[in-house]
N, C-alpha and C positions, 0 to 999 in steps of 0.2 A: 242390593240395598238392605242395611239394614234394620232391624225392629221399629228402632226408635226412628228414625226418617221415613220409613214407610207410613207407620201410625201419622207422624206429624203430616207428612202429605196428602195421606186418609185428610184429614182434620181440615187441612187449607181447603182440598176440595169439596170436602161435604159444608164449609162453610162457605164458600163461592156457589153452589147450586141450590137449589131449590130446597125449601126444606122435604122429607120423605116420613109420613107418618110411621111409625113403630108399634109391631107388635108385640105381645108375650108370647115367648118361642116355647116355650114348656118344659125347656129343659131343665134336667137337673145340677146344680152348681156346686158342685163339691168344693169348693176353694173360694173363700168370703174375704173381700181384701176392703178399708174403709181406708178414705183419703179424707184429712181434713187441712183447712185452709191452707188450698193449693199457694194462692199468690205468688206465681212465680213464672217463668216465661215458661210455652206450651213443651217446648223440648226437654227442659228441667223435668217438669212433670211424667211427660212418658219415661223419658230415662229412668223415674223413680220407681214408674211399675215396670219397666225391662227389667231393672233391677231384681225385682221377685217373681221375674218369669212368669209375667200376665199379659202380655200382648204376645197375639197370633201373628203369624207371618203377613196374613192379609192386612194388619195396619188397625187392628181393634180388639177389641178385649179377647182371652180364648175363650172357647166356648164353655169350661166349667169355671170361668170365674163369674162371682156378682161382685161388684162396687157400688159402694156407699161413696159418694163423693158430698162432703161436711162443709160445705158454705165458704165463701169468699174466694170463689171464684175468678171474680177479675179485679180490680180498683187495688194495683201494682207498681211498685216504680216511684221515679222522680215525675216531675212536668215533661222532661225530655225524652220519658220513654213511652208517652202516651201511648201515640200512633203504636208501639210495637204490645204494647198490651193490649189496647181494644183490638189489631186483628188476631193476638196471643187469645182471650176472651171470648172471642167471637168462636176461633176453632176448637177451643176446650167447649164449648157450649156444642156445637156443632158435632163433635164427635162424640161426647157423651150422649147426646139425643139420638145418635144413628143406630144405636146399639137395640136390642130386643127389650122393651120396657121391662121384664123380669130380670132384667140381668144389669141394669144399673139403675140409682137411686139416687136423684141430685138435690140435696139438702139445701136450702138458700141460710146463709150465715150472716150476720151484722154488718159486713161492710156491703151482701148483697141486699138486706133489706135496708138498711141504711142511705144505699146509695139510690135504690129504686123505689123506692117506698116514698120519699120524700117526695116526687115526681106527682103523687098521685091528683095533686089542683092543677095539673096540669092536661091541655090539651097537644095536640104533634103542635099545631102551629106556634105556642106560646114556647114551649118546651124547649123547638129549634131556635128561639129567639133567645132563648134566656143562654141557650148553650154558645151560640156563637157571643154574645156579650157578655160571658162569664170567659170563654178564650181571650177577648180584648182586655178584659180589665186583668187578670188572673197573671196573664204571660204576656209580656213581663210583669209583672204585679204594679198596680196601679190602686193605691189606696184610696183616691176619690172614685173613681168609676168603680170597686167594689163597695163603696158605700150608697152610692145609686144604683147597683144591680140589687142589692140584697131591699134596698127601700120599694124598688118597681115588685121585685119576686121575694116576698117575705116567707115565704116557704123553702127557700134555698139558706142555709145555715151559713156558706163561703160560696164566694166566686170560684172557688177552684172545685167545690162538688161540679157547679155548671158545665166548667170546660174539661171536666175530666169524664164528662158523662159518654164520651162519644162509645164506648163498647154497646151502651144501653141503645144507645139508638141501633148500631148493627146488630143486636143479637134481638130486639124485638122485631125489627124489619126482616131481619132473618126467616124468624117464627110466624112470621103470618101478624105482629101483634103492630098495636102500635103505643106510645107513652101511655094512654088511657088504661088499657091493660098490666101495666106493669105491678099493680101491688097484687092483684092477682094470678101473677105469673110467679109473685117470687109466695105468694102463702102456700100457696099450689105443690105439690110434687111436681119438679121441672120436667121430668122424664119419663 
């Protein structure tokens, strides 16, 4: 198997199990590599650091690299490619957190505070309500039911932040967190 499909299967699995706390391994990182606004499906991504010969055999960074990874994250695509971005999102989040906290660095960017930030008058219960009636009205787009989602939830700017939120719910649930946590998840050092 090669680099980039080992990292990507890394990634599907550490985001299917449990999350694993990280430590700082101490080593030293001679090779500094920054990614910024990945937005792009999780294989693209690795591909781009196979490219400069930063992924180890094992399916995660080598051990003298550090990454900086530069905000926007996930919130990708058309309406049709949801579903493959939030679980694309989920295993970029997933695999950057697996790594040794000194050795990568997850910067939250505009479309991550943007999308999760906004969240914050939000409880899980309300949150999953406003997401599943931002899908109804959103897809296929429905101009009166987005003008009754945005009146019920005035802290939602479109009905399409709503139904495109689903990465947010997997990657908080992921983490142990849930919507309440999220603006402090993204002010935070992610990793």
């Amino acid at each position: 198997m090669d680099r980039v499909a080992q990292a990507s299967q890394a990634a599907r699995d550490f985001a299917a199990s449990p999350r694993v706390e990280t430590k700082p391994d101490g080593r030293v990182r001679s090779i500094r590599a920054a990614m910024g606004d990945p937005q792009a499906p999780l294989d693209r991504m690795l591909g781009i650091l196979e490219s400069h010969a930063l992924l180890a055999d094992d399916g995660l960074l080598r051990p003298e690299v550090m990454l900086v990874s530069m905000g926007d994250h996930f919130d990708w695509g058309k309406p049709e490619d949801r579903d493959r971005a939030s679980q694309d999102g989920l295993a970029l989040f997933a695999w950057l957190a697996r790594h040794p906290r000194d050795q990568v660095i997850m910067l939250a960017g505009n479309h991550d505070l943007g999308r999760v930030g906004e969240l914050a008058a939000f409880d899980d219960e309300t949150f999953l309500s406003a997401h599943r009636e931002g899908l109804r009205a959103y897809s296929p787009r429905e101009p009166e039911a987005e003008r009754a989602l945005l009146r019920k939830y005035p802290a939602l700017p479109t009905a399409e932040l709503a139904g495109a939120l689903t990465v947010v719910v997997k990657a908080l649930g992921a983490a142990g967190l849930t919507a309440k946590h999220s603006v402090s998840l993204c002010l935070a050092t992610l990793v």
